[in-house]
TINUVEX-434560 format. One record per residue: x, y, z of N, C-alpha, C, O in turn; residue in one letter. Coordinates in nm, 2 decimals. Layout:
- nxx  nyy  nzz  caxx  cayy  cazz  cxx  cyy  czz  oxx  oyy  ozz  code
- X  Y  Z  X  Y  Z  X  Y  Z  X  Y  Z  a
...
! end
This chain:
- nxx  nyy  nzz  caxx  cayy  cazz  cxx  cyy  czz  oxx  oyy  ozz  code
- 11.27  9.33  10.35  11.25  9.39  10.22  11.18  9.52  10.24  11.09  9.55  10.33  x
- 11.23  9.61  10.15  11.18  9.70  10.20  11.06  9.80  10.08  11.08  9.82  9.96  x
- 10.97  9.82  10.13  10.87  9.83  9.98  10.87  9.99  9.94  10.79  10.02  9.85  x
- 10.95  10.12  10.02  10.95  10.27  9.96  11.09  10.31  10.07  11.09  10.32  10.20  x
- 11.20  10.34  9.94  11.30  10.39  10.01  11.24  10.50  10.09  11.29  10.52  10.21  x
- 11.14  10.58  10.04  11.16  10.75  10.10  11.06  10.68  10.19  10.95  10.64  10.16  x
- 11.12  10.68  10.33  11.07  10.64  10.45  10.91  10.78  10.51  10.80  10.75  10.55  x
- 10.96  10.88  10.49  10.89  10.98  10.50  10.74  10.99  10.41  10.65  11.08  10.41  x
- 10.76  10.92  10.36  10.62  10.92  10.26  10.50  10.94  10.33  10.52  10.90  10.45  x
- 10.38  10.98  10.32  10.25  10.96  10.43  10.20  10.82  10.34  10.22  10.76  10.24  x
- 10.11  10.81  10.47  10.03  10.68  10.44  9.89  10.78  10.36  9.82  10.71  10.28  x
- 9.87  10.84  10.37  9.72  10.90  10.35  9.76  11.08  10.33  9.84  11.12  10.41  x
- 9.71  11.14  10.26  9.66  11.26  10.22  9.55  11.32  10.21  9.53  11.33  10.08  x
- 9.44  11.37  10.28  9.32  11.37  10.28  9.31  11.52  10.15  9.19  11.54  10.13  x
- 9.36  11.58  10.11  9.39  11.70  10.03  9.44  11.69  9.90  9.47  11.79  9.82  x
- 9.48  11.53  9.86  9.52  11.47  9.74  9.41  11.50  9.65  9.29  11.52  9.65  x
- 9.51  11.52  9.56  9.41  11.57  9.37  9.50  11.52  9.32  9.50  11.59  9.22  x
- 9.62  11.42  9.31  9.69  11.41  9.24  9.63  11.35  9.07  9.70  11.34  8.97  x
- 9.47  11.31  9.09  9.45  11.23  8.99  9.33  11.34  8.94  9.23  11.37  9.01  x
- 9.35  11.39  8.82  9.25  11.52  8.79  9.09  11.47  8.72  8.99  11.54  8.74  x
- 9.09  11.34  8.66  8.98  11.25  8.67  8.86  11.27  8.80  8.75  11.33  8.81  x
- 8.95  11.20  8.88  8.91  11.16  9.07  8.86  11.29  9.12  8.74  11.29  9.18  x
- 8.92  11.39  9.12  8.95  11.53  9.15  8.80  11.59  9.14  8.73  11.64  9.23  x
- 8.78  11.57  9.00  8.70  11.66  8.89  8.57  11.57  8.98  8.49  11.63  9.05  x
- 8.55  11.47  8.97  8.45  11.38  9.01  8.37  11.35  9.10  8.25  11.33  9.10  x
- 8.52  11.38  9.23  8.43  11.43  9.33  8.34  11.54  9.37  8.25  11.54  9.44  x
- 8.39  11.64  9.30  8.35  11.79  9.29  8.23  11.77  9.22  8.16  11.87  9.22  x
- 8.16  11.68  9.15  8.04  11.66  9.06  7.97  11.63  9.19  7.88  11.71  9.24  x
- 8.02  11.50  9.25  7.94  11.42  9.31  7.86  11.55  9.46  7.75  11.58  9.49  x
- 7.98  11.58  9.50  7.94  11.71  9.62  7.85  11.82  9.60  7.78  11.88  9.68  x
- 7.86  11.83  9.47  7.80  11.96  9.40  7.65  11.83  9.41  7.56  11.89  9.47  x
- 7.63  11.77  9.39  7.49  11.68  9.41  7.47  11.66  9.50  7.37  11.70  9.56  x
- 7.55  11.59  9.57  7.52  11.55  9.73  7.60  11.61  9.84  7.68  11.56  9.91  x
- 7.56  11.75  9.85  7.63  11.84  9.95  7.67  11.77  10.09  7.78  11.79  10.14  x
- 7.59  11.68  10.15  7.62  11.63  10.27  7.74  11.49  10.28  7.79  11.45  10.39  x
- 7.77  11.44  10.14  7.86  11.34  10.13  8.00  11.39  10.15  8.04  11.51  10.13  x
- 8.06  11.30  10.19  8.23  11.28  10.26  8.32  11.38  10.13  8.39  11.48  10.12  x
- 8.27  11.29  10.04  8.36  11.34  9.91  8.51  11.39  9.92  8.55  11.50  9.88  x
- 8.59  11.30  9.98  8.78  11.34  9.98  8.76  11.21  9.99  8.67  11.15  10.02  x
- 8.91  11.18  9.95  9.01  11.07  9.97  8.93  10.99  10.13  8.88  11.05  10.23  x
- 8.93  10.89  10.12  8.87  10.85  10.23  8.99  10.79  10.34  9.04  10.68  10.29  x
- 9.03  10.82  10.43  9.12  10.76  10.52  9.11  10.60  10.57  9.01  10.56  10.61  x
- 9.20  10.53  10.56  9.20  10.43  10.63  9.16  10.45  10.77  9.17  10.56  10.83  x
- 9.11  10.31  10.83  9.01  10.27  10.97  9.03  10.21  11.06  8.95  10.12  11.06  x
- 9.12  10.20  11.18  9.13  10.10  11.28  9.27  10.12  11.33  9.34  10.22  11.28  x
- 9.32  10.05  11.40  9.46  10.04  11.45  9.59  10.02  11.39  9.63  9.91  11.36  x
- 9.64  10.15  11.38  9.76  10.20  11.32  9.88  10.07  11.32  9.96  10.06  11.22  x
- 9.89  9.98  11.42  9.95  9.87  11.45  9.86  9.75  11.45  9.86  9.67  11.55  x
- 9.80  9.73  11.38  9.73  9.62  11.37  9.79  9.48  11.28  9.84  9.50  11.17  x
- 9.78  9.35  11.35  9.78  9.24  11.26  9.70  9.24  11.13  9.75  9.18  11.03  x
- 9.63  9.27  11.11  9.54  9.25  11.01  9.51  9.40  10.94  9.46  9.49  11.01  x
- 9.53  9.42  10.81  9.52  9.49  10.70  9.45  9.41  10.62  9.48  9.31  10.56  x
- 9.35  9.52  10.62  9.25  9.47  10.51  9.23  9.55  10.38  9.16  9.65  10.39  x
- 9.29  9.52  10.24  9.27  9.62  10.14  9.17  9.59  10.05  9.16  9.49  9.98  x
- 9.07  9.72  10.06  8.96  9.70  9.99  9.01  9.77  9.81  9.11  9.83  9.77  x
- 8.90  9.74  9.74  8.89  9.85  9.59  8.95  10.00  9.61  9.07  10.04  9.62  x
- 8.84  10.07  9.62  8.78  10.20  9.65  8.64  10.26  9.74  8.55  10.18  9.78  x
- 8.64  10.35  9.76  8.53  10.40  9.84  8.37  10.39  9.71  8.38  10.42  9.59  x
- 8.29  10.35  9.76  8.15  10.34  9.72  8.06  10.47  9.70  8.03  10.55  9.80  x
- 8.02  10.48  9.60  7.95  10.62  9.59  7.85  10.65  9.71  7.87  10.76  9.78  x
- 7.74  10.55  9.75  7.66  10.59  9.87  7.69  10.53  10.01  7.62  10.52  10.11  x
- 7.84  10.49  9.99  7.93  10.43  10.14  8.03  10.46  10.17  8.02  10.55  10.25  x
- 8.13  10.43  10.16  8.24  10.52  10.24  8.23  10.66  10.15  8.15  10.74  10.20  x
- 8.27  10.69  10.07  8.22  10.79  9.99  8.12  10.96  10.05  8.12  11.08  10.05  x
- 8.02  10.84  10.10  7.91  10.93  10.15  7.93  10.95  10.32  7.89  11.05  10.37  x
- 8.00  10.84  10.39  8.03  10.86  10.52  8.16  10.90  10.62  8.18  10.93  10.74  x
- 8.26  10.88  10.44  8.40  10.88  10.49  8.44  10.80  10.60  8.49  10.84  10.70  x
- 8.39  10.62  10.59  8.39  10.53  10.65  8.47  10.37  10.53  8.39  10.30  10.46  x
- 8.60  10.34  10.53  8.56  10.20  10.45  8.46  10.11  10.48  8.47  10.08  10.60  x
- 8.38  10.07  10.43  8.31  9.96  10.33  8.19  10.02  10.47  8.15  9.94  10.56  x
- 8.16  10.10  10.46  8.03  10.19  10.56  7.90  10.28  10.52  7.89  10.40  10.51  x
- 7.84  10.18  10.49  7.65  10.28  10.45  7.65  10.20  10.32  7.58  10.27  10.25  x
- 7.70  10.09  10.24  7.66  10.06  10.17  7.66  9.89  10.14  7.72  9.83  10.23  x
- 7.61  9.83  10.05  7.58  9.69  10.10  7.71  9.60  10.14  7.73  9.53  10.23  x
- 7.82  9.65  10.02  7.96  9.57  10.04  8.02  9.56  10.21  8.10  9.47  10.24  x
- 7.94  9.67  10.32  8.04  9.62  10.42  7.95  9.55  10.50  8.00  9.52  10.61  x
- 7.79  9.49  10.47  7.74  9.40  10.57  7.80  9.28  10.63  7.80  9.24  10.75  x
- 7.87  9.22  10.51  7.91  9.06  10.56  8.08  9.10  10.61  8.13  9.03  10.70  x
- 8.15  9.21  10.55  8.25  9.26  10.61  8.26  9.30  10.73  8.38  9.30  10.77  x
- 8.20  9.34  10.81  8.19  9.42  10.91  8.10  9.33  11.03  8.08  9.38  11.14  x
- 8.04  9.17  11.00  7.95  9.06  11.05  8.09  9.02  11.07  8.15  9.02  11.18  x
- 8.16  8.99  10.95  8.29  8.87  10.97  8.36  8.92  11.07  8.41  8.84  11.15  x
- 8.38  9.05  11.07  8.54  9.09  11.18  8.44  9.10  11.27  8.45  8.99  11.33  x
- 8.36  9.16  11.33  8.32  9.10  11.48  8.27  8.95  11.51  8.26  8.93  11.63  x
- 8.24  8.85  11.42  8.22  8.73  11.47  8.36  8.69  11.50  8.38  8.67  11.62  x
- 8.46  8.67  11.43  8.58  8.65  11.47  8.67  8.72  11.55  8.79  8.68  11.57  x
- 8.61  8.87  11.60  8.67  8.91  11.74  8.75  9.05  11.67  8.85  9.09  11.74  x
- 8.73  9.10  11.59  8.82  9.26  11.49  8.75  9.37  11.53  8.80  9.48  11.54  x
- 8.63  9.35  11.54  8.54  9.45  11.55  8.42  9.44  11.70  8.35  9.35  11.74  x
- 8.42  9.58  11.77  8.33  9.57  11.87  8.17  9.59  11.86  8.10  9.62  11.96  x
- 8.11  9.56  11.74  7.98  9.58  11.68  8.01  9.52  11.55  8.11  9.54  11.48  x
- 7.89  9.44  11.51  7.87  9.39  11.41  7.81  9.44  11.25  7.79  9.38  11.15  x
- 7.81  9.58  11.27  7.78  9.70  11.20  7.84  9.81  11.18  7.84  9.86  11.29  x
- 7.88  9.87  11.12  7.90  9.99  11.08  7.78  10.08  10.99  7.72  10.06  10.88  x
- 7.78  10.20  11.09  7.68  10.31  11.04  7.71  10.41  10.92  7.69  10.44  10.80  x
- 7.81  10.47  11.07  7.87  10.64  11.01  8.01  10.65  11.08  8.02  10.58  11.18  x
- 8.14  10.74  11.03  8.23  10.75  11.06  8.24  10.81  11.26  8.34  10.82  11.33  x
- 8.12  10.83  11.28  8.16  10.87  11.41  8.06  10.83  11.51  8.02  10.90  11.60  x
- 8.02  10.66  11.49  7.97  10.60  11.56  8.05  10.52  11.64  8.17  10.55  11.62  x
- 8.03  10.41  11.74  8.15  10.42  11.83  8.16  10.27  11.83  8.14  10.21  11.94  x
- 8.18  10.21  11.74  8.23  10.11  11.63  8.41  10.12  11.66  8.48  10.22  11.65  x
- 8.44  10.01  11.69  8.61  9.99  11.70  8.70  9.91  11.63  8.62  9.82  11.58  x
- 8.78  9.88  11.60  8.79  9.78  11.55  8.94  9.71  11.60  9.05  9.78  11.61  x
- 8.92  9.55  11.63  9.07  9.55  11.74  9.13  9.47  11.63  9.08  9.40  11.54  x
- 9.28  9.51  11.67  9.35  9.42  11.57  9.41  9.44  11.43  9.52  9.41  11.37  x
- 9.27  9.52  11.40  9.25  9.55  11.26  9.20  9.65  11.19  9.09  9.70  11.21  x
- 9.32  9.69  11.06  9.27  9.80  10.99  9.20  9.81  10.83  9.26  9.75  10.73  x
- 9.13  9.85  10.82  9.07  9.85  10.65  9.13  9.97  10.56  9.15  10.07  10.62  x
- 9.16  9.97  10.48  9.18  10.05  10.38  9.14  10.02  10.22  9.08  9.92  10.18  x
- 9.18  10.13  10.12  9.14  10.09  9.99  9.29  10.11  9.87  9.38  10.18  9.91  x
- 9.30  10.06  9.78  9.38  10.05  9.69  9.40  10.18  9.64  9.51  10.23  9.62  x
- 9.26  10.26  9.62  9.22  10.32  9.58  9.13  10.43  9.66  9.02  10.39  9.69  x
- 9.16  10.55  9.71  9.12  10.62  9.84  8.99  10.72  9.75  8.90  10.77  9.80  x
- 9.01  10.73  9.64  8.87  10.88  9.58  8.81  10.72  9.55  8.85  10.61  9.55  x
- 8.65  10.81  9.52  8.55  10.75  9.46  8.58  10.75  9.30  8.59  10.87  9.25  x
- 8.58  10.64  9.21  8.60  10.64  9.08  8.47  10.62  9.01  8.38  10.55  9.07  x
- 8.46  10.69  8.90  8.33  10.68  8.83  8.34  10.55  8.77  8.44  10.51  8.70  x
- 8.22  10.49  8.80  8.16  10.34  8.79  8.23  10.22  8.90  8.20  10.10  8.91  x
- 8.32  10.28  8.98  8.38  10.19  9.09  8.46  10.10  8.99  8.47  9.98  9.00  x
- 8.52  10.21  8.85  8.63  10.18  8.79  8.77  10.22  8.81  8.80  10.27  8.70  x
- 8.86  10.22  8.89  8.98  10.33  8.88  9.07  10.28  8.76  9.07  10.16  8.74  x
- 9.13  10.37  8.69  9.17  10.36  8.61  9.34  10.32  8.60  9.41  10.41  8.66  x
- 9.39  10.24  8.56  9.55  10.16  8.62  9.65  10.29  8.66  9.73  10.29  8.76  x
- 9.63  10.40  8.56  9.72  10.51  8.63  9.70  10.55  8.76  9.80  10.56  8.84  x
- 9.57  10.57  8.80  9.50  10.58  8.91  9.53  10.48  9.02  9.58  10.52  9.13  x
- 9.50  10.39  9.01  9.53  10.30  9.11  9.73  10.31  9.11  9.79  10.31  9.22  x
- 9.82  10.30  9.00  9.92  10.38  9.03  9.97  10.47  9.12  10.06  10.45  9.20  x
- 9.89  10.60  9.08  9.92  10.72  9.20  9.91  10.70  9.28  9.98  10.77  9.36  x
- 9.78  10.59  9.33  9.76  10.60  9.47  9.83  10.50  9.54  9.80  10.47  9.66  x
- 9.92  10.43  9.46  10.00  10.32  9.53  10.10  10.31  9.61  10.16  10.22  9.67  x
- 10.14  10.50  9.61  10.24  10.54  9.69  10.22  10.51  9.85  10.29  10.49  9.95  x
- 10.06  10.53  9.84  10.02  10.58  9.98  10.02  10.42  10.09  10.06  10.40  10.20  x
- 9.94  10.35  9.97  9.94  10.19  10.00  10.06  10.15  10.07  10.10  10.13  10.19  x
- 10.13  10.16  9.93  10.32  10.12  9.98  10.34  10.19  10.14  10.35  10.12  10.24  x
- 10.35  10.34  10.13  10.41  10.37  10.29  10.34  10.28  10.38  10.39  10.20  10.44  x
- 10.17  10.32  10.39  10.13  10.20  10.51  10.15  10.08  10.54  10.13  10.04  10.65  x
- 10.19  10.00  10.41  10.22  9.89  10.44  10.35  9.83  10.49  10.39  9.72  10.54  x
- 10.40  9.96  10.45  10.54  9.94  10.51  10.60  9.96  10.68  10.71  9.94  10.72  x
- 10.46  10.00  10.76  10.47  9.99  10.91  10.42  9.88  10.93  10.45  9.86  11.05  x
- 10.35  9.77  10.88  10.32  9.65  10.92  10.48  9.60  11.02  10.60  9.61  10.99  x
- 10.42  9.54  11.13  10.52  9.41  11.19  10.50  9.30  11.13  10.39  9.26  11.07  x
- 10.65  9.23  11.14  10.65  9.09  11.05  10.55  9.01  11.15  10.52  9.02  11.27  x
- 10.51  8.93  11.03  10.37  8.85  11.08  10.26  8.88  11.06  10.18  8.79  11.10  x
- 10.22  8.97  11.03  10.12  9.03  10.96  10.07  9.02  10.86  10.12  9.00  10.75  x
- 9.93  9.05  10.87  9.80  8.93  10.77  9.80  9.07  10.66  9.83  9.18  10.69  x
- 9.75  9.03  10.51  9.72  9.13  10.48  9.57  9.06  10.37  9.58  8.96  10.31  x
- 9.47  9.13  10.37  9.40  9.02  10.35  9.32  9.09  10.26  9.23  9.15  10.31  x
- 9.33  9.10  10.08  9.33  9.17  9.97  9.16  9.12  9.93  9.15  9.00  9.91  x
- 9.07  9.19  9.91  8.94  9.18  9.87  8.94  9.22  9.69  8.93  9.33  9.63  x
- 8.95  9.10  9.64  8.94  9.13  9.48  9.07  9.12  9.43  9.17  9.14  9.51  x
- 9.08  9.08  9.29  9.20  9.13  9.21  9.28  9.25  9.25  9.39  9.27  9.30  x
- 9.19  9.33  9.22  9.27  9.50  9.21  9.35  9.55  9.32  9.44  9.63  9.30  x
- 9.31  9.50  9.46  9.31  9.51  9.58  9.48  9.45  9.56  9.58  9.52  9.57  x
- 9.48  9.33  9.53  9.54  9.21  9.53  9.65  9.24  9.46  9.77  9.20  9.49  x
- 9.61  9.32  9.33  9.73  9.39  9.22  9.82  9.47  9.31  9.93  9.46  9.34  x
- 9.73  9.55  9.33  9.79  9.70  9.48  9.94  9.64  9.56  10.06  9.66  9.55  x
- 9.83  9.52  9.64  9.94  9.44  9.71  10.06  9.48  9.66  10.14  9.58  9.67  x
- 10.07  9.37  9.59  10.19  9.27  9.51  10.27  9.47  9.44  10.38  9.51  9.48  x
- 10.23  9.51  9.41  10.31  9.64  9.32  10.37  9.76  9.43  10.45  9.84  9.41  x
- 10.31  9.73  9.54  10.36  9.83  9.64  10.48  9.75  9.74  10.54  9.80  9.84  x
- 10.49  9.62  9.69  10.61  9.57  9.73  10.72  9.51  9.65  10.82  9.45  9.69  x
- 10.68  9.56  9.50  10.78  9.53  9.38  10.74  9.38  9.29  10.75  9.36  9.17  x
- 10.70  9.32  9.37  10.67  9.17  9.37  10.62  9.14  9.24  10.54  9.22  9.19  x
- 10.65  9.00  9.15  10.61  8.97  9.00  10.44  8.91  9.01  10.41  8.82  9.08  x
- 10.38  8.95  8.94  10.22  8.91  8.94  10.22  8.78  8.89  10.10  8.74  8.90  x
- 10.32  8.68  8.83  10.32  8.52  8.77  10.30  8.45  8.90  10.23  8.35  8.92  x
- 10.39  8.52  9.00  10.44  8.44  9.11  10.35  8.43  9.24  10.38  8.35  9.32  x
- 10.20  8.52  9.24  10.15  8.52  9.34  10.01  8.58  9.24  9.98  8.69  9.19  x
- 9.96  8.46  9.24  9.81  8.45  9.14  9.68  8.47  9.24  9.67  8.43  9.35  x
- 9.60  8.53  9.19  9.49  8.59  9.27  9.40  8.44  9.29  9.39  8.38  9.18  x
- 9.35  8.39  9.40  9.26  8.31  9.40  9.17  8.32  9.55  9.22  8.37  9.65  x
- 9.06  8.27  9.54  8.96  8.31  9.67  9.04  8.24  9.76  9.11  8.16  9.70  x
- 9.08  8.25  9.92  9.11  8.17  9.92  9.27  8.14  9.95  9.32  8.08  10.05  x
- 9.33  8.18  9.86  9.47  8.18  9.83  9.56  8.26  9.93  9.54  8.37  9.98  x
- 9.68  8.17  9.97  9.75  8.24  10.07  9.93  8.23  10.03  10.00  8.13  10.00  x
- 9.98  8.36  10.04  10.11  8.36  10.01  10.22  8.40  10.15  10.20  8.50  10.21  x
- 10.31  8.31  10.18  10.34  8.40  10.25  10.50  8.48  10.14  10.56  8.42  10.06  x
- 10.52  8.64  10.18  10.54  8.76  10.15  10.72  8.73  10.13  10.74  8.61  10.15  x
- 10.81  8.78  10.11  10.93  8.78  10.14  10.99  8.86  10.29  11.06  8.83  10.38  x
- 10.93  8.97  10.28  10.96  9.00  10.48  10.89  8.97  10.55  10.89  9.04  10.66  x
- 10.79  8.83  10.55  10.71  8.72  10.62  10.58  8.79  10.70  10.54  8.77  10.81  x
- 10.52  8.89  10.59  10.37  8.90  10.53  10.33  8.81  10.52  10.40  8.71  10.49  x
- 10.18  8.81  10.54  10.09  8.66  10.46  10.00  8.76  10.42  9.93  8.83  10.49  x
- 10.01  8.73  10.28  9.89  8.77  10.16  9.78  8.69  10.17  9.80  8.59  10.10  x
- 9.66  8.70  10.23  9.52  8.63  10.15  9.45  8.69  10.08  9.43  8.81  10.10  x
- 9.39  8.62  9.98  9.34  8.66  9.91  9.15  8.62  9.90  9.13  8.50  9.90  x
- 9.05  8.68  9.89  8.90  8.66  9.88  8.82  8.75  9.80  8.80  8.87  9.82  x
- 8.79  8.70  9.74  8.67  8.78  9.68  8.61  8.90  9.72  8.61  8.92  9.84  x
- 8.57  8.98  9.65  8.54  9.11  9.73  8.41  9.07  9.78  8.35  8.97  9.74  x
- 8.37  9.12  9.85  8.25  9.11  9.92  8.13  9.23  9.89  8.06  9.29  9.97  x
- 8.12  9.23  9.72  8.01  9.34  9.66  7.90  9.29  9.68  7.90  9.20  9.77  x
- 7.78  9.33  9.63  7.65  9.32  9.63  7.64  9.19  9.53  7.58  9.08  9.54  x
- 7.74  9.26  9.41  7.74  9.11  9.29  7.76  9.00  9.36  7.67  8.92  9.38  x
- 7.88  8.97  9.42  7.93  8.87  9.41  7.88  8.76  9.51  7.89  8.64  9.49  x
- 7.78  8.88  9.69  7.71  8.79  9.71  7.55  8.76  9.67  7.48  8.68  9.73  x
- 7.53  8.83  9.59  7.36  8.78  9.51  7.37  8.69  9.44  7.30  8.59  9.44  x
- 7.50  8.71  9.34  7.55  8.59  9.27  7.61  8.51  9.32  7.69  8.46  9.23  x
- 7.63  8.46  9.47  7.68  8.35  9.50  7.80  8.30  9.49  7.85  8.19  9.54  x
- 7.86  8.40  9.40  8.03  8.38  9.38  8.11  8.36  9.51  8.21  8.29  9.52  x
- 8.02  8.46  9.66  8.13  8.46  9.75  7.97  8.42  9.86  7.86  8.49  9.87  x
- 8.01  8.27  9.93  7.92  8.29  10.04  7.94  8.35  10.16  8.04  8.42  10.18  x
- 7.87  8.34  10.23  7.89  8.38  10.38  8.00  8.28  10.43  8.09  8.32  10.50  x
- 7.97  8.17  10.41  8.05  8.04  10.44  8.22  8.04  10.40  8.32  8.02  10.46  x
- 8.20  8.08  10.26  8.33  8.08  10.21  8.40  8.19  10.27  8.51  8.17  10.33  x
- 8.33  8.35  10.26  8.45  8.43  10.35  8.46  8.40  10.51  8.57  8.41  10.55  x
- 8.36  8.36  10.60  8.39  8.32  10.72  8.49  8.23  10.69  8.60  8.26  10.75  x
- 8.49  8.15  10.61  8.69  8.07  10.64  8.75  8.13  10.61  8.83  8.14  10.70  x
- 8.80  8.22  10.50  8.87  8.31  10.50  8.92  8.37  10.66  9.03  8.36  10.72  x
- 8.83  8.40  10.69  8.87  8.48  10.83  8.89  8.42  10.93  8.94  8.48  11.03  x
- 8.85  8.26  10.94  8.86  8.15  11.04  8.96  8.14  11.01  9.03  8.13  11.12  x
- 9.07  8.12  10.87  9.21  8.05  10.85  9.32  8.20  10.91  9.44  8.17  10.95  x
- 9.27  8.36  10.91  9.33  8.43  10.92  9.35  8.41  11.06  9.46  8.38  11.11  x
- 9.23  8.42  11.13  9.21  8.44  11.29  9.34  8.31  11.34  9.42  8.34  11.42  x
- 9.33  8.21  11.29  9.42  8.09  11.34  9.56  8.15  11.28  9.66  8.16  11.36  x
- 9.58  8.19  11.15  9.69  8.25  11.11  9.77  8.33  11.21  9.89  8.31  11.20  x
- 9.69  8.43  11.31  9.73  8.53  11.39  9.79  8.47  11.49  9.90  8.48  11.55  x
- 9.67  8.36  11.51  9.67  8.35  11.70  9.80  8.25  11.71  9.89  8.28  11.80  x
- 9.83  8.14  11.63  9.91  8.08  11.58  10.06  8.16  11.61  10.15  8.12  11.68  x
- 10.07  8.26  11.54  10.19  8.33  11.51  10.24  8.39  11.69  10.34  8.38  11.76  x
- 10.10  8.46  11.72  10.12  8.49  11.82  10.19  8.37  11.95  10.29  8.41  12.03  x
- 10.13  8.25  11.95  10.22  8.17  12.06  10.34  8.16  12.03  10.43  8.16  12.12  x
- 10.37  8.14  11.89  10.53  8.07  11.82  10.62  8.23  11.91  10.74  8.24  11.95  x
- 10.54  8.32  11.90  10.64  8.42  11.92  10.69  8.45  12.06  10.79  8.52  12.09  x
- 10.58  8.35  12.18  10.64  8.35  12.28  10.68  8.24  12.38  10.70  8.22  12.50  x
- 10.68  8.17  12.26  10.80  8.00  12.28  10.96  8.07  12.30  11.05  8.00  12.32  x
! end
């Protein structure tokens, strides 16, 4: 299946204004915090990787500010614990975009690449930027994890491959496999809310990533039976 005829598309545009909201916004935010990233924040890790990870958007005092996904602000603590306990990451931390932090296997990205005011993007918004989703997702190899943090993340998915939202329901937890034999999981975002409020433990996303890691490694022998 194929999810953007125009094969040519980029995955990323670091010079994108396409959204005059986003645009206008960042230009506030820089105009205050001269030393912050403030552009479109690029996706992170290996261009060929099993595992794609799609986040929201960038964080006002974290990627945002470091031009890093889910980096300098609380959302990527347990994110960034998880992929190196389970082997994605060669440090258990992320600082700053040019610390020497790797990540194997695996790439992070966002649904949504500008910083939105209130870490709201607005559906047109997350629209425009679904072009970009679509092309990268569309170098995935079959077998490949994609592993959506939140609804919105999750919305992204499913719209950059045409796909009906009845058919493939957001749940923590939840795993689809894709029609060109993707596997969609799905988990809770991993915000400050959701782990203060207990919505997402440490516990619950570590399986998340225990069922991915077996998802991989699994895939990997069948492929060389």
């Amino acid at each position: 299946m194929r999810i953007n005829p125009e094969l040519s598309r980029p995955v990323f545009d670091i010079e994108c204004r396409q959204c005059p909201r986003l645009a206008s916004f960042l230009h506030e935010v820089k105009a205050k915090n001269p030393t912050y990233f403030c552009k479109p924040v690029p996706p992170f890790g290996d261009a060929s990787a099993k595992l794609i990870i799609v986040g929201l958007a960038p964080g006002m005092h974290g990627a945002n500010r470091t031009g890093r996904p889910f980096t300098g602000d609380h959302a990527g603590i347990l994110l960034y614990e998880s992929l190196y306990k389970y082997g994605f990451a060669t440090k258990p931390q992320s600082f700053a975009a040019d610390d020497d932090l790797q990540l194997i296997n695996c790439r992070i990205t966002n649904a949504v690449k500008c910083l939105p005011p209130d870490n709201k993007p607005l559906p047109a918004e997350i629209s425009t930027c679904n072009q970009f989703l679509a092309a990268e997702l569309q170098q995935l190899n079959s077998g490949s994890v994609i592993l959506a943090l939140g609804n919105v993340a999750h919305l992204a998915v499913l719209k950059a491959f045409g796909l009906k939202i009845k058919d493939y329901k957001f749940g923590h937890a939840a795993q689809y496999t894709l029609p060109n034999d993707l596997i969609l999981v799905d988990s809770y975002h991993c915000s400050r809310y959701n782990t203060q409020t207990r919505r997402l433990t440490e516990a619950m996303f570590h399986a998340v990533f225990a069922s991915i890691k077996a998802e991989i490694l699994g895939r990997s022998v069948m492929a060389k039976i």
